[in-house]
DOTORGU-713926 format. One record per atom (N, C-alpha, C): residue in one letter; x, y, z. Coordinates in steps of 0.001 Angstrom, whole numbers, padded with zeros to 6 digits, always signed. Example, Ala and Ser with C-alpha at 12.3 -4.5 7.8 and 13.67 -1.06 7.14 Angstrom:
2
A+013190-005690+007800/A+012300-004500+007800/A+013200-003300+007800/S+012850-002250+007080/S+013670-001060+007140/S+012900+000030+007870/
***
This chain:
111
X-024308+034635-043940/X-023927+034415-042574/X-022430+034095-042527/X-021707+034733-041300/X-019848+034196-041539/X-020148+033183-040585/X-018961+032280-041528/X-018817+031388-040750/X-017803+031250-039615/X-018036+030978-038417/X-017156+030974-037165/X-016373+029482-037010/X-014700+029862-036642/X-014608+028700-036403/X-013701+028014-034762/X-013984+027578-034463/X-013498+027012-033340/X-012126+026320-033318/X-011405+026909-032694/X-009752+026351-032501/X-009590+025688-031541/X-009440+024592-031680/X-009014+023803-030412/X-007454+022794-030377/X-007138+022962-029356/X-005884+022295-029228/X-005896+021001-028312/X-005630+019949-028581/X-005816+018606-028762/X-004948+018031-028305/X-004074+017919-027064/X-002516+017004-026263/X-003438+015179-026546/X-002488+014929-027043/X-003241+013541-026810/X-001685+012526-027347/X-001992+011063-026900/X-000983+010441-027310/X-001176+008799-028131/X-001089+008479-029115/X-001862+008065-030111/X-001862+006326-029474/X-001034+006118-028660/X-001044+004941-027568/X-002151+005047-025929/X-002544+006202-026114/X-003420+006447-025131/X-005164+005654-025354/X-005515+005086-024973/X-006796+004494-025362/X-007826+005412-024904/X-007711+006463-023926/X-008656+006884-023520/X-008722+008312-024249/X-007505+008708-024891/X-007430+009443-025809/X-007833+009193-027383/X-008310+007978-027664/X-008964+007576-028621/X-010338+007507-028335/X-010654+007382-027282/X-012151+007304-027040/X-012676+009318-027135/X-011604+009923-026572/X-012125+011136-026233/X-011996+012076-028051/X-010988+011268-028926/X-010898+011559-030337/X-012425+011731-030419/X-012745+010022-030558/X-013745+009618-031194/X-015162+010468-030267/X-015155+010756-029237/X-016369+012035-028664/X-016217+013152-029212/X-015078+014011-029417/X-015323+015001-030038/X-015752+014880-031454/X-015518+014355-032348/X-015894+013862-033475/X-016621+014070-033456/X-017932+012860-032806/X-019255+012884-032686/X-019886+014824-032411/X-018852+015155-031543/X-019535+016316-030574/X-019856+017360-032027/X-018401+017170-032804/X-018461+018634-033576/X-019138+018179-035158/X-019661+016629-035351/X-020711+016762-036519/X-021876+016830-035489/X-022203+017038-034315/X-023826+017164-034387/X-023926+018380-033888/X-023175+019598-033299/X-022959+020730-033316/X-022937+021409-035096/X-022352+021120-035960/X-022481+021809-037627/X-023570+020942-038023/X-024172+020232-037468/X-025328+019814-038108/X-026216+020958-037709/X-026782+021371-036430/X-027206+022600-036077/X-027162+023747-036675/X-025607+023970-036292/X-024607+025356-037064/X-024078+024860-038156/X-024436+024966-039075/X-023574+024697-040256/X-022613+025842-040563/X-022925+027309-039935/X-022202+028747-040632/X-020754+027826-039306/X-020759+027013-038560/X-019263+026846-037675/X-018270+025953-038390/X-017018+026292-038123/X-016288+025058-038378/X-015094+024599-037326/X-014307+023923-037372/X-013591+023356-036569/X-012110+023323-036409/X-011302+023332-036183/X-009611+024114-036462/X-009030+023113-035532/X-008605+021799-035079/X-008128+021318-034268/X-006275+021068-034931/X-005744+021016-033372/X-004279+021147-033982/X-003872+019957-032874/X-003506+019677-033331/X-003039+018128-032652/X-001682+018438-032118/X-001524+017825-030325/X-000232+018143-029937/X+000448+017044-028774/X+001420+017231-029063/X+002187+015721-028530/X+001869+015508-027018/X+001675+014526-026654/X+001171+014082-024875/X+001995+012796-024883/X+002727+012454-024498/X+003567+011125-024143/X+003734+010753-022850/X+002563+009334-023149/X+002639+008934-021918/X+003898+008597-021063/X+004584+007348-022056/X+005763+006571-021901/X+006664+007410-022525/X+007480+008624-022012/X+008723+009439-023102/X+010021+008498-023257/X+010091+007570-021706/X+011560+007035-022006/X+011093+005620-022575/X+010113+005195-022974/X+009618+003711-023418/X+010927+003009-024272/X+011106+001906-024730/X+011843+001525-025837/X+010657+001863-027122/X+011372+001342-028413/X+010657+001785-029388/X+009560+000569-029968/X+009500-000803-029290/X+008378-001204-029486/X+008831-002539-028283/X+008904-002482-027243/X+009193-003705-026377/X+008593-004372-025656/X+007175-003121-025286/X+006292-003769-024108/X+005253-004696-024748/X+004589-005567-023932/X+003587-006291-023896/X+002416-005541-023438/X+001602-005244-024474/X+000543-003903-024208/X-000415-004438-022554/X-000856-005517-023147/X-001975-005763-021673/X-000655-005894-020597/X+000011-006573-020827/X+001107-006431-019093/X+001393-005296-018840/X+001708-004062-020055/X+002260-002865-019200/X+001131-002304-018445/X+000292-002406-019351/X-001268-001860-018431/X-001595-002040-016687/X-001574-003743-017035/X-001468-004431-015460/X-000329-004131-014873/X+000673-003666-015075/X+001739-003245-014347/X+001484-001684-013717/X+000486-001374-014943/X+000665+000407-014720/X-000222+000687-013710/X-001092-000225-013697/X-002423+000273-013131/X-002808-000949-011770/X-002031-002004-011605/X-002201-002592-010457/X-003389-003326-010477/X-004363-003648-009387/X-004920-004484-009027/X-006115-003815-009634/X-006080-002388-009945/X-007455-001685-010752/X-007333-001980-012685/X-006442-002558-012787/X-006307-002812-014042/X-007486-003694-014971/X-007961-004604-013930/X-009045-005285-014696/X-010440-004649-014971/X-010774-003864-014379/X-011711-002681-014386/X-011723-001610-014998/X-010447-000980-015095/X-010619-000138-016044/X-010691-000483-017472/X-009915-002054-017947/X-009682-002562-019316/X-011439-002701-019457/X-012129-003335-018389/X-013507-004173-018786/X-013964-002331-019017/X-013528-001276-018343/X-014482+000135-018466/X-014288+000899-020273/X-012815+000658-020175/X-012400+001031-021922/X-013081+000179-022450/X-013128-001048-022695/X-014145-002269-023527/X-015426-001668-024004/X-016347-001353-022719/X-017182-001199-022609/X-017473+000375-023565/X-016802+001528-023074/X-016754+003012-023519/X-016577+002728-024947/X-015165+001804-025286/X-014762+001826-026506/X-015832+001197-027765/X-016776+000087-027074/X-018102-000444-027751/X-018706+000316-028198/X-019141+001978-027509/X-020120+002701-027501/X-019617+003630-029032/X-018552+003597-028960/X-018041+004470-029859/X-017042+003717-031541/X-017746+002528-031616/X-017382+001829-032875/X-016036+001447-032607/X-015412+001102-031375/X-013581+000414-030695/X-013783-000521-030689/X-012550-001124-031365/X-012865-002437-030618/X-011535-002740-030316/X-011053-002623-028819/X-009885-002525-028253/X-009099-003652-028211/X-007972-004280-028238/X-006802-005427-028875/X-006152-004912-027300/X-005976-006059-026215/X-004951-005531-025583/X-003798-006452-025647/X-004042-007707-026262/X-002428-007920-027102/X-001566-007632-027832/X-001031-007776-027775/X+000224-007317-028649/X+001486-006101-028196/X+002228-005722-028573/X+003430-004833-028569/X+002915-003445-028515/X+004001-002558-027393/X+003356-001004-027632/X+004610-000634-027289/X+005001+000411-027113/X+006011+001100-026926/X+006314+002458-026886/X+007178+003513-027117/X+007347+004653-027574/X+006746+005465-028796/X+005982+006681-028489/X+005157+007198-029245/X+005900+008061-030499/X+006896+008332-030141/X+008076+009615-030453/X+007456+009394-031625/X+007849+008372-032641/X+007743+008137-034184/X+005984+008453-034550/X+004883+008066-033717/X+003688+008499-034127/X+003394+009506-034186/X+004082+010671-033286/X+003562+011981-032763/X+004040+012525-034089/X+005483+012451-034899/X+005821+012582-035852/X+004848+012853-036960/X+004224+011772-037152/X+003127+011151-038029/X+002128+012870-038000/X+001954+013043-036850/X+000344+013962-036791/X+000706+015719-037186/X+002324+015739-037170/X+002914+016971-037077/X+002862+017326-038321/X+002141+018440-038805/X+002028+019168-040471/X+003600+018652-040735/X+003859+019393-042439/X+005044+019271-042850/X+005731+020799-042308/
***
């Protein structure tokens, strides 16, 4: 049997939380799909999405930029990531420092 494989292209930004949750679904999606199909495989190419492009390089206060970003819906969506991120082995930190992705996106780019 040939094996087929699926190319997918992946914008995501490694400061994005909801882009870690949606990592961690496809994951799940494409071992219980080759558990089925084993003749498939998977080709993902990872590509830069920046939330914050002009950010400094590590300045913000992660939970304040949030509440800044997101306003009076901010406490709801953190308790909704909590919750999503539980389901999927997260366990989300909204203290601490975040900033500019530039140097991570780096990180994911082949040589």
């Amino acid at each position: 049997m040939a094996k087929f494989t699926f190319e997918i292209d992946v914008y995501s930004d490694p400061i994005c939380p909801w882009c870690y949750i949606g990592k961690e679904a496809l994951d799940r999606a494409m071992a219980t799909y080759t558990a089925q199909h084993p003749d498939a495989d998977f080709k993902l190419t990872w590509k830069p999405y920046m939330l914050w492009p002009n950010a400094g390089v590590s300045a913000y206060d992660k939970g304040a930029s949030l509440r800044a970003a997101f306003g009076a819906r901010a406490p709801v969506m953190l308790e909704r990531l909590d919750l999503l991120g539980t389901q999927y082995g997260i366990d989300f930190r909204w203290e601490g420092k975040t900033g500019n992705s530039r140097d991570a996106h780096k990180l994911q780019q082949p040589p």
